[in-house]
C-alpha positions in Angstrom: -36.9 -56.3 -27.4 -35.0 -53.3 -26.8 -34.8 -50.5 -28.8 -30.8 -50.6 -29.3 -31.0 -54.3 -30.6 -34.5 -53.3 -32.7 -32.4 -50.7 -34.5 -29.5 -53.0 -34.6 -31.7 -55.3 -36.7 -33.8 -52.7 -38.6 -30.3 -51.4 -39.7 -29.2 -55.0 -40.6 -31.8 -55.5 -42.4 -31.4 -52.2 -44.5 -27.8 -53.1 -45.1 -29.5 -56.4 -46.6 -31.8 -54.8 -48.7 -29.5 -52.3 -50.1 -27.4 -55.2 -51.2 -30.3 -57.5 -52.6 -30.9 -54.2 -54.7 -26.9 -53.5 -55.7 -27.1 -57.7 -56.7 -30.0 -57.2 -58.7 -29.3 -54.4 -61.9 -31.1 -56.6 -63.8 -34.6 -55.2 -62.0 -35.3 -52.2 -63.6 -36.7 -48.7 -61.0 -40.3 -48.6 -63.1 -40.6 -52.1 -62.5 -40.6 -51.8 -58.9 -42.5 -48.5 -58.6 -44.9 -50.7 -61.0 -45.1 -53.9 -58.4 -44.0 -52.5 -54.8 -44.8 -48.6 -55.0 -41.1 -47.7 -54.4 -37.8 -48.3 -55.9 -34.4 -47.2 -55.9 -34.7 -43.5 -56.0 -37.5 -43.5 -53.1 -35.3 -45.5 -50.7 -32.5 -42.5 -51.2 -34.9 -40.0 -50.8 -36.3 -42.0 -47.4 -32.6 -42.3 -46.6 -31.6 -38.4 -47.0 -34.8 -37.5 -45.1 -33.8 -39.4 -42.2 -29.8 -37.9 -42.8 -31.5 -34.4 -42.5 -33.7 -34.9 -40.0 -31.1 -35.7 -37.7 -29.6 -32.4 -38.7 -26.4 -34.4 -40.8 -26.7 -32.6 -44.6 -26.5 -35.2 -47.2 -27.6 -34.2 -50.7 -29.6 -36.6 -53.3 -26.5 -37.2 -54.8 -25.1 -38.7 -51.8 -27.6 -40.4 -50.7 -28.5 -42.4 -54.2 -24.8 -43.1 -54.1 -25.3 -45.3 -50.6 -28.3 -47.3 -52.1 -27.1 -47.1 -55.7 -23.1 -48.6 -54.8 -21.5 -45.9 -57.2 -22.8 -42.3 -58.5 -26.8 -42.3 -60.2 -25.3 -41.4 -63.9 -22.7 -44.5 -63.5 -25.5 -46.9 -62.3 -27.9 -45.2 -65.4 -25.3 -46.1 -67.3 -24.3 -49.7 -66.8 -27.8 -50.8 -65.8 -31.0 -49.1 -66.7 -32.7 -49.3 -70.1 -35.3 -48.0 -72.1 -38.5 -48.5 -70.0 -41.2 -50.6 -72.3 -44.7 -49.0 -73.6 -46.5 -51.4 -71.1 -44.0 -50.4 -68.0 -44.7 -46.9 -68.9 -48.7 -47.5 -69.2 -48.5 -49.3 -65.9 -46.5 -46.6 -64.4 -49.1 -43.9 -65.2 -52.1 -45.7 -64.2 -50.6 -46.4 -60.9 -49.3 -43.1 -60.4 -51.4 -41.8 -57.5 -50.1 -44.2 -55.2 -46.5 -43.6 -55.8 
């Protein structure tokens, strides 16, 4: 495979993800930190990284924006709740790997 049509479908398949991610509000950040080791806030950070190291500026703001669909504070809003006891727990005992 060549590398214009490998990025072609790595990028493809980060526009996918991005979406699966917009689609599903109802799965909370901790709970994927808790599962996978990243969430939604890791993939922006990954994403800005990338923006900077290609010498375009893009804030964290900007980039949580492109994964999020709409500004952090909106998506806080509408979507996240109040992370459990348990999720909280889990989170902390995994927290060296994140």
């Amino acid at each position: 495979m060549d590398e214009t049509t490998k990025t072609e479908l790595e990028a493809a398949a980060f526009r996918r993800l991005v979406s699966h991610l917009r689609d599903r509000t109802d799965v909370q950040n901790i709970d994927m930190m808790n599962l996978a080791g990243f969430c939604r806030n890791c993939l922006s950070n990954w994403y800005q990284d990338a923006a900077n190291a290609k010498g375009i500026d893009m804030d964290k703001a900007s980039a949580r924006e492109i994964v999020y669909g709409m500004p952090y504070d909106e998506w806080k809003a509408k979507h996240q709740t109040e992370a459990t006891d348990a999720q909280k727990a889990a989170f902390e005992s995994s927290k060296p790997s994140h």
